[in-house]
N, C-alpha and C positions, 0 to 999 in steps of 0.2 A: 794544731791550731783550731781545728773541727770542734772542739768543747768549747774550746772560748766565746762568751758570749759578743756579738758584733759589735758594741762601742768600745770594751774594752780592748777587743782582738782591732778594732780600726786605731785606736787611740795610741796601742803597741809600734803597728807599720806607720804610722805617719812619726813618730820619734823617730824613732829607728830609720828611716827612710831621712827626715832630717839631719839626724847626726852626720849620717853618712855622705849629704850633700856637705857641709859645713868641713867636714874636713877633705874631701876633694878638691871645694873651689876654694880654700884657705893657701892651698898648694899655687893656684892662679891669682894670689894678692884679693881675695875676695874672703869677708870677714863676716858671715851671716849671722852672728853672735851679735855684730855692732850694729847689723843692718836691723833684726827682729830682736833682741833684746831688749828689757826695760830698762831705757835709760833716765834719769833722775827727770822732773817734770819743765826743772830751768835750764835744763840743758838744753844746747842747739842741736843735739840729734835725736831728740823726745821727737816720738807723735803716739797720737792715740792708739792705732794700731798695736803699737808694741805691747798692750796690756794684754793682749789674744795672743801674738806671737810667742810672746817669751815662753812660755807653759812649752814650746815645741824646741827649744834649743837648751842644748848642753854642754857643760864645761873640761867634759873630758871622761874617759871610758866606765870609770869608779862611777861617776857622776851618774850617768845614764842607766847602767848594771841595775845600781840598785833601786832605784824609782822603777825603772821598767819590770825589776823583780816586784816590788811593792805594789806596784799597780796591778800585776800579773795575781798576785795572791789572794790582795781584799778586795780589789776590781773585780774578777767574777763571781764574788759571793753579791756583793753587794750590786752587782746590776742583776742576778739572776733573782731576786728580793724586790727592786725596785721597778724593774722593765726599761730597754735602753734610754726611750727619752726621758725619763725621768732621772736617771741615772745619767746621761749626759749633760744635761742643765746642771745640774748639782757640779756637776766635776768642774766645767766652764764657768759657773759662777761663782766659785768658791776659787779656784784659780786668777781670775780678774781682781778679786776681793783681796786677795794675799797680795799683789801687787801692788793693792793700793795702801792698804797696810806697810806693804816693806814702802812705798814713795813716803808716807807721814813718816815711817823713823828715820828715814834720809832725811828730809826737815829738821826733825827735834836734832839728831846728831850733825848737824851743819850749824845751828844755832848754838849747841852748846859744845862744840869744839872751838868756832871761833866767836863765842860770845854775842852773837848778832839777836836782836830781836829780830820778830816776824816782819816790824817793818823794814827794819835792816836788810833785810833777804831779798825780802822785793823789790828794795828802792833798786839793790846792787844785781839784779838779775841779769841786765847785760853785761857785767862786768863780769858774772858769775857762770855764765852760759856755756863756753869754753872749756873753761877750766872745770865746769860739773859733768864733763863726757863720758869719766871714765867710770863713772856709778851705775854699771850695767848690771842687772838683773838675769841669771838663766836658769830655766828651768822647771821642772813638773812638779818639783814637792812640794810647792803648797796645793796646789789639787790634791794630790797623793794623800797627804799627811791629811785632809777634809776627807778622802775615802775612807783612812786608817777611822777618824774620827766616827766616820757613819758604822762599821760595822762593830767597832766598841759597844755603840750606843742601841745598835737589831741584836748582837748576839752579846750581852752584857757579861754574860757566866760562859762562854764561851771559851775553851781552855788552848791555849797557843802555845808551841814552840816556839822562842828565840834565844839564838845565839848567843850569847855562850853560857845561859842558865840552862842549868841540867836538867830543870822541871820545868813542864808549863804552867803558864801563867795565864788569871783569868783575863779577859779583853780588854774590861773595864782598868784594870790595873796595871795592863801594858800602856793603855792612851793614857792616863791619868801620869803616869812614869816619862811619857816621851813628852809632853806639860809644861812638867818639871824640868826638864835637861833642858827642852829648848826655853825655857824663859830663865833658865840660869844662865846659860851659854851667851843668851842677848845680852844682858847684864853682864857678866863679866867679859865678854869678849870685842864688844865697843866697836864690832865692826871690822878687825883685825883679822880675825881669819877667814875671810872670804865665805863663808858662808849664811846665807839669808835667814837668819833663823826668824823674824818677824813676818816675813813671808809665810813660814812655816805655821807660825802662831795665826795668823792672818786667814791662813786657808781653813786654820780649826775652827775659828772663831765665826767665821761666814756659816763653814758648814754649821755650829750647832743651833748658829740664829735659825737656819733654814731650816733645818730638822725641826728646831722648836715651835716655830711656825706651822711647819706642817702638822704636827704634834695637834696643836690649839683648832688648827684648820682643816681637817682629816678630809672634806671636798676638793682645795686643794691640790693636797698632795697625795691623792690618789687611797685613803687611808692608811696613810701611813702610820704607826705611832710604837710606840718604844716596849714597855712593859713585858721585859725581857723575849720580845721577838714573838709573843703569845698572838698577837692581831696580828703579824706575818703567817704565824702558822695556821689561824685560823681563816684566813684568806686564803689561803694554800689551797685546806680543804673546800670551804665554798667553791673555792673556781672550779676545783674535781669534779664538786656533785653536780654544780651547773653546766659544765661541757658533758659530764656522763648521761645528765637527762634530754641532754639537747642532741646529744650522738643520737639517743634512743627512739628520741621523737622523729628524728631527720629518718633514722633506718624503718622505723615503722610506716612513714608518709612515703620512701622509695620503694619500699615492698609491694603497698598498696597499690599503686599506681603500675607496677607489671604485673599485676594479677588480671584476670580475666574479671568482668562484671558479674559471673557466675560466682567468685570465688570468696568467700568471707574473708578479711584481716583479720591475721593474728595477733590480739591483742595481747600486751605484758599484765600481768593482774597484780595489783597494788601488791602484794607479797614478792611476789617475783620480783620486781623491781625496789621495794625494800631490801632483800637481799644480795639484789646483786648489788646496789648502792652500797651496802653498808662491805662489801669485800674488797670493792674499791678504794672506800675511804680509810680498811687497813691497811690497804697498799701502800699508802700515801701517809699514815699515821708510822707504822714503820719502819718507813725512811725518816721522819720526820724526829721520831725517837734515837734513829743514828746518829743523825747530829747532833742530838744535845749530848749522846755517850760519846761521839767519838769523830766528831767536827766533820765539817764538810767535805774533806780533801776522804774520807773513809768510806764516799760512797762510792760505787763502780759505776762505772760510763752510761749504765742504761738505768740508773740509779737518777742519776744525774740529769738524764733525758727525761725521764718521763718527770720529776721535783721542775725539771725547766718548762716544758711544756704546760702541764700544771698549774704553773704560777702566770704564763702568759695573760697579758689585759684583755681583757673582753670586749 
C-alpha cells in the first residue's frame, strides 16, 4: 500500500472500512445502504447528505471488487499526474454530478412509466414520498468510471489490457467502448437490472466538462491539458529541472555558510550544471519513454518514486 498514492490509498480504506461496517451492523437490523444511500429526491428518506455518502456504500462483494479494483488501477495513474488535491475534487465532483444525473433519469423514468407530466410529479409528491424509498443509489462507479474517463483522455494511445480481449487496446478506445455499453444498457434496460448505468454516464460527463474546462483554463487547473499527455510530460520535466536547480542553489548557500570567512565558495560553472541538468532530465526522459512503450504498471518502484516525486506541485 506504500506506492499508492494518499487519496487513492484513503479513498481504498474508507470503502472498504465501509462495506465492512454495512454488513456487520446489517447483522443488528441496521441498514447503512438506506441510511447513506441516494435515495430518489421525493422520497421521505432523501437528504442532501446522501449525494456525498452514496460514492462510500456497496451492494455486495462483486459490487465493491471491482470499483475498488478500478480505482486501484487508473486511480494511481491519474493522481500521480494530477497531485491529490486535484485529483480528489475531480473524484468528489464528478461522483455528486453522477448522482445528480442518475436523480433526473429517476424523474424522466417515473414520468414515463406512469405517464405523469412534471407537474403531475410534483403536485403528487406527498402521495409519492413513500412509495419512492426504494430508489436507492450505491456506489463508487460513477467517480470511477470520471477516473477511467480522465486517464483515456492524459494517456490517449495509451495501450491496456482487458479481459477477455487477447490484445491491448488503446485507452481512448476502451472509454469510447465502455460509452457505448453503458448508454445501450440505459436504453435497453429501463432500469430493470439494478444497475445505475446514468450515474455511470453522469460521472463521464462531469469529468469531461471538467477536464475541458481545465483544458480552456490551464490556471485553473493547474495546467492541465490533453494533447496526448505531451504538457504532462513536459511538466514532469520542468518540475525536475526546477527542484534540480533549487537542490543545487540550497547545497551551494548550506556549504557556504560552514565554511570559514577565510574560505572561498565553490562555485558550479554554467557547464557543470548544464551537464548535470541535462543527465537528470534523461533520467526522467527515460522513464517517461517507458511509458509510452510499455505503460505505467512496467516501471519499478524507484521508477515510480523518483516520476512521483518529480511530478510533485511546487
Amino acid at each position: 500500500m506504500r506506492s499508492i498514492p494518499t487519496v487513492t490509498k484513503n479513498l481504498l480504506i474508507i470503502n472498504i472500512i465501509a462495506f465492512i461496517a454495512s454488513l456487520v451492523l446489517a447483522g443488528k437490523g441496521i441498514d447503512l445502504n438506506n441510511i447513506f444511500g441516494l435515495h430518489f429526491f421525493m422520497a421521505s428518506d432523501f437528504h442532501l447528505y446522501q449525494f456525498f455518502t452514496y460514492m462510500f456504500m456497496h451492494g455486495g462483494w462483486e459490487h465493491i471488487f471491482f470499483n475498488m479494483f478500478a480505482l486501484w488501477m487508473f486511480g494511481c495513474v491519474v493522481e500521480n499526474v494530477w497531485g491529490p488535491k486535484k485529483f480528489l475534487f475531480y473524484y468528489i465532483l464528478c461522483g455528486i454530478g453522477a448522482g445528480f444525473v442518475q436523480e433526473i433519469a429517476q424523474l424522466v423514468s417515473l414520468c414515463i412509466t406512469y405517464h405523469f407530466s412534471l407537474g403531475d410529479v410534483f403536485s403528487l409528491r406527498d402521495e409519492l414520498a413513500v412509495a419512492l424509498n426504494g430508489w436507492t443509489t450505491v456506489g463508487a462507479s460513477g467517480a470511477i468510471y470520471a477516473v477511467l474517463l480522465a486517464f483515456g483522455m492524459i494517456f490517449p494511445n495509451e495501450r491496456i489490457f482487458i479481459f477477455p480481449l487477447p490484445i491491448p487496446i488503446k485507452a481512448k478506445w476502451f472509454v469510447m467502448f465502455y460509452v457505448v455499453v453503458e448508454l445501450f444498457s440505459a436504453m435497453g434496460s429501463g432500469g430493470n437490472d439494478n444497475v445505475a448505468h446514468f450515474a455511470h454516464l453522469g460521472g463521464m460527463l462531469f469529468g469531461f466538462i471538467l477536464i475541458r474546462y481545465w483544458t480552456k483554463h490551464p490556471e485553473v487547473g493547474s495546467g492541465y491539458g490533453r494533447n496526448k499527455g505531451q504538457q504532462f510530460f513536459d511538466r514532469m520535466r520542468n518540475s525536475w529541472e526546477n527542484r534540480s536547480h533549487r537542490s543545487a542553489d540550497n547545497s551551494s548557500t548550506r556549504t557556504n555558510t560552514s565554511r570559514t570567512q577565510t574560505q572561498q565558495p565553490r562555485r558550479e560553472t554554467d557547464q557543470q550544471y548544464n551537464v548535470r541538468k541535462k543527465r537528470e532530465q534523461d533520467e526522467i526522459d527515460i522513464i517517461l519513454d517507458k511509458i509510452r512503450k510499455s505503460g505505467y504498471d512496467s516501471l519499478t518502484k524507484e521508477e515510480k518514486q523518483k516520476l512521483f516525486d518529480a511530478g510533485k506541485k511546487r
